[in-house]
PDB file as gemmi writes it, atoms N, CA and C in Angstrom:
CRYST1    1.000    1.000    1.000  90.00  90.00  90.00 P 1                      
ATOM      1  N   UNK A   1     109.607  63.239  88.178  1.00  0.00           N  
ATOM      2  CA  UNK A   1     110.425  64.415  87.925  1.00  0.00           C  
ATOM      3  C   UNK A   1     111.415  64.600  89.069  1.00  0.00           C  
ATOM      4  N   UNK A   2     112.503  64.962  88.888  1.00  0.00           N  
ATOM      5  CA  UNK A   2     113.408  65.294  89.620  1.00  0.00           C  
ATOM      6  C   UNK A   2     113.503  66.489  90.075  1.00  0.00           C  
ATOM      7  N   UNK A   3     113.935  66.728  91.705  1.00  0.00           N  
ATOM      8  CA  UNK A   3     114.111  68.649  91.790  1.00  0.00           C  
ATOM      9  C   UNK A   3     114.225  69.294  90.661  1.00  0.00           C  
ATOM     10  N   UNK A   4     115.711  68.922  89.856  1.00  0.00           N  
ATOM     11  CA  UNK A   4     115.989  69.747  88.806  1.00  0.00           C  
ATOM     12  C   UNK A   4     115.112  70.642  87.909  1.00  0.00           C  
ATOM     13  N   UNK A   5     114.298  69.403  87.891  1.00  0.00           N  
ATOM     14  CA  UNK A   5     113.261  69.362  86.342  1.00  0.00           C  
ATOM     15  C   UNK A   5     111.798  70.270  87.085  1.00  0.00           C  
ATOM     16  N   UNK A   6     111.481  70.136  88.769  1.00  0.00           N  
ATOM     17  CA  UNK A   6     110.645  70.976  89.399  1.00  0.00           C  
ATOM     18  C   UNK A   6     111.038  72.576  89.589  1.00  0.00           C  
ATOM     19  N   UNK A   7     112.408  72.443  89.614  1.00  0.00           N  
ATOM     20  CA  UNK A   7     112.524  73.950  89.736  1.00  0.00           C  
ATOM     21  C   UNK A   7     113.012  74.819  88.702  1.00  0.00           C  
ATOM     22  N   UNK A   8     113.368  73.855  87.501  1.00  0.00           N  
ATOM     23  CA  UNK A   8     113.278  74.357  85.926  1.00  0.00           C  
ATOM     24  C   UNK A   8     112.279  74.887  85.057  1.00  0.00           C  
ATOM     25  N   UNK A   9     110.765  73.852  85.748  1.00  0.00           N  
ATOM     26  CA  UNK A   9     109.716  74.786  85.496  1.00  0.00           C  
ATOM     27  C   UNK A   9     109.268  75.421  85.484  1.00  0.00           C  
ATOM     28  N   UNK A  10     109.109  75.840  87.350  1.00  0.00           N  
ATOM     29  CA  UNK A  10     109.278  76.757  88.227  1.00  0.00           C  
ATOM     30  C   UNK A  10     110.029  78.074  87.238  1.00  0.00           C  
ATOM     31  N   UNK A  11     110.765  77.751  86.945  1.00  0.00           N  
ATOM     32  CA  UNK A  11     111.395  78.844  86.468  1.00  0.00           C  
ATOM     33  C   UNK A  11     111.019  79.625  85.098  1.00  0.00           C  
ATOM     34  N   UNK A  12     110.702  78.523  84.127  1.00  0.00           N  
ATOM     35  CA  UNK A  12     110.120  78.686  83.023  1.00  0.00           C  
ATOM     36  C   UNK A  12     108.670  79.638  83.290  1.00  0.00           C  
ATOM     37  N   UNK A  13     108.133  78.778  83.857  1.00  0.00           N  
ATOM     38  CA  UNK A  13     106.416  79.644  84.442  1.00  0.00           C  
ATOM     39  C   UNK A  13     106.448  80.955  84.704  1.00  0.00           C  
ATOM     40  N   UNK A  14     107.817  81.266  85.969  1.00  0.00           N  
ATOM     41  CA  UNK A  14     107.302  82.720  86.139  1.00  0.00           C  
ATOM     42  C   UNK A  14     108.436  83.291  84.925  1.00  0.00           C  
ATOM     43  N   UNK A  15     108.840  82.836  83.913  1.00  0.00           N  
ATOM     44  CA  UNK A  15     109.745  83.843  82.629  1.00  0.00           C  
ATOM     45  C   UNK A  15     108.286  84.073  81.794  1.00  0.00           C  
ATOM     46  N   UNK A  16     107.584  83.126  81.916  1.00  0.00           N  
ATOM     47  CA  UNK A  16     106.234  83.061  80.608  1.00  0.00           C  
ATOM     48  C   UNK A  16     105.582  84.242  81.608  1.00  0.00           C  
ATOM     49  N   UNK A  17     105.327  84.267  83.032  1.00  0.00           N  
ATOM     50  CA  UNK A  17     104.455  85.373  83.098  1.00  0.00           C  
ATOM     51  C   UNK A  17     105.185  86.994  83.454  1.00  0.00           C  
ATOM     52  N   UNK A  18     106.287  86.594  83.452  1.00  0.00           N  
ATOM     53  CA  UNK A  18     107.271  88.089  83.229  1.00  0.00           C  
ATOM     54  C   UNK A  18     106.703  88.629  81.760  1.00  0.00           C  
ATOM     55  N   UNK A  19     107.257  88.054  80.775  1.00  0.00           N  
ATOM     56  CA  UNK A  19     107.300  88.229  79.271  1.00  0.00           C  
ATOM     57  C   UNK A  19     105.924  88.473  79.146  1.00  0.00           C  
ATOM     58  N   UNK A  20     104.524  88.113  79.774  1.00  0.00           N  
ATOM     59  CA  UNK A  20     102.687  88.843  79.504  1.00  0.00           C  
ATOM     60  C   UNK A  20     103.258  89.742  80.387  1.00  0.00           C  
ATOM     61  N   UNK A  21     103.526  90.080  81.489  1.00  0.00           N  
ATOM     62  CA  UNK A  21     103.071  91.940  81.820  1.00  0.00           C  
ATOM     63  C   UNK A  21     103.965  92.343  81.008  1.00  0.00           C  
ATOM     64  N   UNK A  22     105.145  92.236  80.376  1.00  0.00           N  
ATOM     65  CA  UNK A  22     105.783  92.959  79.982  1.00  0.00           C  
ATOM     66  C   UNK A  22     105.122  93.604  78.822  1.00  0.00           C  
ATOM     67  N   UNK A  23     104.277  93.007  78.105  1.00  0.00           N  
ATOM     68  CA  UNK A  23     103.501  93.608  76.916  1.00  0.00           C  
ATOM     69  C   UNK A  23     102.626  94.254  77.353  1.00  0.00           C  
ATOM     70  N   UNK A  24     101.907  94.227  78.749  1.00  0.00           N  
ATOM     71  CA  UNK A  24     100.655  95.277  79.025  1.00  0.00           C  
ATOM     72  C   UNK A  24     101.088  96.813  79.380  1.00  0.00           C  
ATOM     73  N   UNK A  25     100.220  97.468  78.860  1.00  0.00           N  
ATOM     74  CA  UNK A  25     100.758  98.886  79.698  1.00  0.00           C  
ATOM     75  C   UNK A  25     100.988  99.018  80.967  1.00  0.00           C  
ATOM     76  N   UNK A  26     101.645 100.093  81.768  1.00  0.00           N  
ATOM     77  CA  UNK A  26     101.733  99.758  83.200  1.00  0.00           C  
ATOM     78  C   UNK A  26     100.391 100.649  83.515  1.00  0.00           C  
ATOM     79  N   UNK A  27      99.994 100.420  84.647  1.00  0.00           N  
ATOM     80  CA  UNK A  27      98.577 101.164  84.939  1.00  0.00           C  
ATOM     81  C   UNK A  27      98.926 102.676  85.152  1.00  0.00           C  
ATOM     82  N   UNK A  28      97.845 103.353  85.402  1.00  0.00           N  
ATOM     83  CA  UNK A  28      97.951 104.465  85.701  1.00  0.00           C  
ATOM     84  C   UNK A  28      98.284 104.741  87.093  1.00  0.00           C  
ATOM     85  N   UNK A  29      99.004 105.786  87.823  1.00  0.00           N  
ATOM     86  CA  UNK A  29      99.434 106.271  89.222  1.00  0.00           C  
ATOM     87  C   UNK A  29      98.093 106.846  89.526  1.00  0.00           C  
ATOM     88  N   UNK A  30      97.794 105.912  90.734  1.00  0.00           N  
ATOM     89  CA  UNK A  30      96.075 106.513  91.142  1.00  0.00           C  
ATOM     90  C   UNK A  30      96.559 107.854  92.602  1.00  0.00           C  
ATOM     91  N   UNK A  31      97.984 107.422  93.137  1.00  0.00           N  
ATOM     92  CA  UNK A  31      98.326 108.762  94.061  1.00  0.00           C  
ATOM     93  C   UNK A  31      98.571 110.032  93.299  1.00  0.00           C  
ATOM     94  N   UNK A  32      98.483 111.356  93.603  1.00  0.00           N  
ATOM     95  CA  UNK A  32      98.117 112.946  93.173  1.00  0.00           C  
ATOM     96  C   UNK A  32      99.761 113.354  93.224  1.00  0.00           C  
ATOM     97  N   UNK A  33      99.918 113.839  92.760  1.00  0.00           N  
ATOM     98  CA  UNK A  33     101.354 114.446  92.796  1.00  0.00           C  
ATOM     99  C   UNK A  33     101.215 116.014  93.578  1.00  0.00           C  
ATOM    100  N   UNK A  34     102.407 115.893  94.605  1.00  0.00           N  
ATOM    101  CA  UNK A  34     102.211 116.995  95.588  1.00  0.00           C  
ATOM    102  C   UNK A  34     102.402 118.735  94.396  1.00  0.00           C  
ATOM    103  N   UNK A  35     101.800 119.828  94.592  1.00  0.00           N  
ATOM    104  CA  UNK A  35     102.276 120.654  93.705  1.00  0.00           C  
ATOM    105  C   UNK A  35     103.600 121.250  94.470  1.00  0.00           C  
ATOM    106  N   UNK A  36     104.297 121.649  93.130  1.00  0.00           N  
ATOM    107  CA  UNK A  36     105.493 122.291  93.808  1.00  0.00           C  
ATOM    108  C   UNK A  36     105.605 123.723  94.387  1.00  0.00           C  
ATOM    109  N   UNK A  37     106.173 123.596  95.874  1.00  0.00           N  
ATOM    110  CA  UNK A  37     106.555 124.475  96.612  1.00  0.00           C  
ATOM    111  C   UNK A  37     107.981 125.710  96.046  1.00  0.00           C  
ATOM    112  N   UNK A  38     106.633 127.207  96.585  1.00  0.00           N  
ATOM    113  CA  UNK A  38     107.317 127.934  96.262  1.00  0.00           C  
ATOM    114  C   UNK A  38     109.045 128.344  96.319  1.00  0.00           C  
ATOM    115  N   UNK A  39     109.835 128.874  95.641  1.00  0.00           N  
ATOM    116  CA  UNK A  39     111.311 128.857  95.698  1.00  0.00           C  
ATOM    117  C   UNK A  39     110.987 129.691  96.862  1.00  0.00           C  
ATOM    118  N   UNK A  40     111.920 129.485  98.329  1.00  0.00           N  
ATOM    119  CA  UNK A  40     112.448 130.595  99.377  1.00  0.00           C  
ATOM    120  C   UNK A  40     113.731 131.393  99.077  1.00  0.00           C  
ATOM    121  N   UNK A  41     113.782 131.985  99.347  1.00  0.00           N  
ATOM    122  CA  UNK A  41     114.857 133.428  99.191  1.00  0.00           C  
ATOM    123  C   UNK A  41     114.872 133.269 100.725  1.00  0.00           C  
ATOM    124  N   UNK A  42     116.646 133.549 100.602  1.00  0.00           N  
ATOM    125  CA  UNK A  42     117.435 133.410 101.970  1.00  0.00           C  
ATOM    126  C   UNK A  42     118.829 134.018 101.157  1.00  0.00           C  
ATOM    127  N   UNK A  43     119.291 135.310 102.371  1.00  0.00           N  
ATOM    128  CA  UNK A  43     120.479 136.022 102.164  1.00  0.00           C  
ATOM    129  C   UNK A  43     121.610 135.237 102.265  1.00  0.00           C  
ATOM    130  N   UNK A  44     122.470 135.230 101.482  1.00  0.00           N  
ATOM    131  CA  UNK A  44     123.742 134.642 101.623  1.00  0.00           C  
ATOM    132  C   UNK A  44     124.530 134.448 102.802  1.00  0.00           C  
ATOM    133  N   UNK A  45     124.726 135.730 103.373  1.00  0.00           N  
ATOM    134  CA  UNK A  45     125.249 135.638 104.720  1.00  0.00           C  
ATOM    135  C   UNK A  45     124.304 134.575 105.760  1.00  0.00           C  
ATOM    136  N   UNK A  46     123.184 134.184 106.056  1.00  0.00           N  
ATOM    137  CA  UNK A  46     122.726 133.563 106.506  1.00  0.00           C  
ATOM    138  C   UNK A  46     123.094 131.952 106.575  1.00  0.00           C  
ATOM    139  N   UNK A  47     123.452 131.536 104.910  1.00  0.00           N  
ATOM    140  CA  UNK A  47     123.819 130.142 104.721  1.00  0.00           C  
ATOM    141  C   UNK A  47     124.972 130.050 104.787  1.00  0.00           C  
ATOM    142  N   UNK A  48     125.778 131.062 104.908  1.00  0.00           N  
ATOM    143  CA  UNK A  48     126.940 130.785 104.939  1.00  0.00           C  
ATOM    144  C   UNK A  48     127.945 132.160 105.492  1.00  0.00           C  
ATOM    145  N   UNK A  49     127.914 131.602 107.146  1.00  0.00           N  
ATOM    146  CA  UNK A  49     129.082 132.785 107.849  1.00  0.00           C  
ATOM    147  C   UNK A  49     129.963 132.986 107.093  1.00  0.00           C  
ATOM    148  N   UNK A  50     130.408 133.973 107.447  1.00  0.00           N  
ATOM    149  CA  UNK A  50     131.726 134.312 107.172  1.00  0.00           C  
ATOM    150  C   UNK A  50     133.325 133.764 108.257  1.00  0.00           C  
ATOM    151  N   UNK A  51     133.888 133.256 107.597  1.00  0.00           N  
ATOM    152  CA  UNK A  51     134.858 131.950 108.455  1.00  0.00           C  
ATOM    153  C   UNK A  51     136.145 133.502 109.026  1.00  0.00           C  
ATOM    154  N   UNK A  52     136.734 133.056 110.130  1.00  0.00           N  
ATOM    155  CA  UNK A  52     137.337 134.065 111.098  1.00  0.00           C  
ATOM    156  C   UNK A  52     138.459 134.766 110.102  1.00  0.00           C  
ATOM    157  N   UNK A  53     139.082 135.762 110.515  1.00  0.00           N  
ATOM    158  CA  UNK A  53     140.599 136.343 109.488  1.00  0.00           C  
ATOM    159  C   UNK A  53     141.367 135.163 109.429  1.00  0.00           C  
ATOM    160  N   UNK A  54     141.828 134.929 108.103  1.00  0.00           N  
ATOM    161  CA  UNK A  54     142.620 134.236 107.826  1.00  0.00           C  
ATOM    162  C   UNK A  54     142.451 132.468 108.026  1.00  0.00           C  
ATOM    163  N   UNK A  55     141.178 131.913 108.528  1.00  0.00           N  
ATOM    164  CA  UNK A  55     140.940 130.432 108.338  1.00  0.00           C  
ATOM    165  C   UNK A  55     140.513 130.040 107.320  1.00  0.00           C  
ATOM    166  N   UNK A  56     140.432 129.164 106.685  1.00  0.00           N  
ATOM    167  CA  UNK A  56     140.141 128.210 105.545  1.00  0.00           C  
ATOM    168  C   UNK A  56     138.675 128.214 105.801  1.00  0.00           C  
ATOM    169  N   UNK A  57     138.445 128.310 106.864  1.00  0.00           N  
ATOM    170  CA  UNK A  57     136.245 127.954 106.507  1.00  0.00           C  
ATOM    171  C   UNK A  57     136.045 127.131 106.219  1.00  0.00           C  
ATOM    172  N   UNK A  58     136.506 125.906 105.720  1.00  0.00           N  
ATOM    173  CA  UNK A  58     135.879 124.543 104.799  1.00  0.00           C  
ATOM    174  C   UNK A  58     135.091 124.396 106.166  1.00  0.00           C  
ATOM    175  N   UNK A  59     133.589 123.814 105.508  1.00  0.00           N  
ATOM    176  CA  UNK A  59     132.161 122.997 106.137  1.00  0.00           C  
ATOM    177  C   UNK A  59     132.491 121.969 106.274  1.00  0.00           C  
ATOM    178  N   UNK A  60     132.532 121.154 107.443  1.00  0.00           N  
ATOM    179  CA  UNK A  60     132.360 119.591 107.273  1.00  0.00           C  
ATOM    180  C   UNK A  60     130.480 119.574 107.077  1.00  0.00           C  
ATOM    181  N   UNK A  61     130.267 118.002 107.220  1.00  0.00           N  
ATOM    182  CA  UNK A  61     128.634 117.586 106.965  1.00  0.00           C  
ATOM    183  C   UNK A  61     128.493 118.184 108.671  1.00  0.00           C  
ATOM    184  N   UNK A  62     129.066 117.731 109.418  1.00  0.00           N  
ATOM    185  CA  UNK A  62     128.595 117.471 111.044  1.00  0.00           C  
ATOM    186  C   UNK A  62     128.410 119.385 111.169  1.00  0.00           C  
ATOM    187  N   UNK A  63     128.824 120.240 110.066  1.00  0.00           N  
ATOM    188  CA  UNK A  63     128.495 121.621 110.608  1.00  0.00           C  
ATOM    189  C   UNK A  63     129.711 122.524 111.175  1.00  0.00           C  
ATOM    190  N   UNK A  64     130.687 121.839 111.854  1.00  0.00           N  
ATOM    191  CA  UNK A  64     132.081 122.461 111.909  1.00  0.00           C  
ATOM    192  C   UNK A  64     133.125 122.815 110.691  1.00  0.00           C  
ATOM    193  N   UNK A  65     133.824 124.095 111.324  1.00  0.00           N  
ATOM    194  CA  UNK A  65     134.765 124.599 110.041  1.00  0.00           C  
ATOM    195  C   UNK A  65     136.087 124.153 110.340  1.00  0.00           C  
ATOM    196  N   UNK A  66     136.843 124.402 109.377  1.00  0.00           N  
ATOM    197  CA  UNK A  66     138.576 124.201 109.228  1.00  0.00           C  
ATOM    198  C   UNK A  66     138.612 125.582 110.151  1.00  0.00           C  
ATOM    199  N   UNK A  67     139.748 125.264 111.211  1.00  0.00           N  
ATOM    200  CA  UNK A  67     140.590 126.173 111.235  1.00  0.00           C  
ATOM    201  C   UNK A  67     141.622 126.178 111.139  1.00  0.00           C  
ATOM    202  N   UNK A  68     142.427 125.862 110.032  1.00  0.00           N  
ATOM    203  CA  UNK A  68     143.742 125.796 109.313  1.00  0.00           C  
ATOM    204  C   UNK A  68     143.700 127.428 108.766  1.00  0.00           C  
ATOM    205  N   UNK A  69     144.817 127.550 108.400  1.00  0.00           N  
ATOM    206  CA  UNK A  69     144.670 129.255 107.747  1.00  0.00           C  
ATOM    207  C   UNK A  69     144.302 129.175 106.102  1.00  0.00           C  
ATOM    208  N   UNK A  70     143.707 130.231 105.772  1.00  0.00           N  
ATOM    209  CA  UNK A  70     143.409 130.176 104.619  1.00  0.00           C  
ATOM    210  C   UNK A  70     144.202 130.023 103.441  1.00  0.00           C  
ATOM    211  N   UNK A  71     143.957 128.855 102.470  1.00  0.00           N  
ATOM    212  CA  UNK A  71     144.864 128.559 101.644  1.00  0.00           C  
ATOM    213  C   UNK A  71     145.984 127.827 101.950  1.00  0.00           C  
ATOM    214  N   UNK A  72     145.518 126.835 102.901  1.00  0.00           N  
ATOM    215  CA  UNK A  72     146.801 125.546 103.857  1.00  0.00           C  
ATOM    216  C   UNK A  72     146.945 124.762 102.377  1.00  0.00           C  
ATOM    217  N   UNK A  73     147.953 124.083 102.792  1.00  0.00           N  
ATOM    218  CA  UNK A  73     148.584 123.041 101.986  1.00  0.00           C  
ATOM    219  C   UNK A  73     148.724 121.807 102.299  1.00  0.00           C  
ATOM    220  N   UNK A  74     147.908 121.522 103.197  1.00  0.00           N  
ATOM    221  CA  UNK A  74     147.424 120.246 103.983  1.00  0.00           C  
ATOM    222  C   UNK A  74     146.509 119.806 102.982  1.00  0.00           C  
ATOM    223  N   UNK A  75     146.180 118.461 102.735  1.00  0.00           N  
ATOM    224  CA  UNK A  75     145.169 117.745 101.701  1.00  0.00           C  
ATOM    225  C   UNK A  75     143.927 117.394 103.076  1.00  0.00           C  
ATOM    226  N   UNK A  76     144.306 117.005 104.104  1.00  0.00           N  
ATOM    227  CA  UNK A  76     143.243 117.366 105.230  1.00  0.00           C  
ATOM    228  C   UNK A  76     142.598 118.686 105.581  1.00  0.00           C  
ATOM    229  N   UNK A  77     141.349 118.910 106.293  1.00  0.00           N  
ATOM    230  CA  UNK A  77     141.015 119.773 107.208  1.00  0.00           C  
ATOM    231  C   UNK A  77     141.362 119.766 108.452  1.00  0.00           C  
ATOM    232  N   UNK A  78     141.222 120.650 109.030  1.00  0.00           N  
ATOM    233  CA  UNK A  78     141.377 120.494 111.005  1.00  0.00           C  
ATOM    234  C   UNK A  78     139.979 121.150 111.559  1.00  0.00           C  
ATOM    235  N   UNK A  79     139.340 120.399 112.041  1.00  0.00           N  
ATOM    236  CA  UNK A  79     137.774 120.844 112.352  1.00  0.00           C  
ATOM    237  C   UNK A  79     137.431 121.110 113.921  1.00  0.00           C  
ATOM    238  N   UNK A  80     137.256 122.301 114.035  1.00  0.00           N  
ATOM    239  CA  UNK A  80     136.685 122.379 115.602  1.00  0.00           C  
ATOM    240  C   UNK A  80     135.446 122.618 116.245  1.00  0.00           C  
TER     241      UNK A  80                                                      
END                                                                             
C-alpha cells in the first residue's frame, strides 16, 4: 500500500466511527446546573453619572467620557 492508500483509510475508519456516535444519543450532563441568581436593583444614577453641562458623555469601554459638547458633529469622540 502506498501513503495514499494508508491515509485514505485512515480516513475512511474514523468517517465509519463518526457516522456510529452520530446515531447514539449524547449522554446525559452528569455536572448540576448553577441556580439562577437573584435580579439586583441598582439606581440609575449610580450606572450612569450624569456627563458635565453641555458634554456629549459618550462611555468609552476603558470608562472615560467624550468631552466634545453635546450633540458634536464629529463622527469621533474626544476622551479624557
Amino acid at each position: 500500500m502506498s501513503k495514499m492508500d494508508d491515509l485514505r483509510a485512515m480516513r475512511e475508519a474514523r468517517y465509519e466511527q463518526m457516522t456510529a456516535r452520530a446515531g447514539k444519543p449524547a449522554a446525559s450532563p452528569t455536572k448540576k446546573k448553577r441556580p439562577a441568581l437573584p435580579p439586583v436593583e441598582v439606581e440609575d444614577s449610580a450606572v450612569r453619572p450624569e456627563p458635565g453641562e453641555g458634554l456629549c458623555g459618550h462611555r468609552a469601554i476603558s470608562g472615560r467620557t467624550c468631552t466634545r459638547e453635546q450633540g458634536h458633529a464629529a463622527k469621533s469622540h474626544r476622551y479624557s
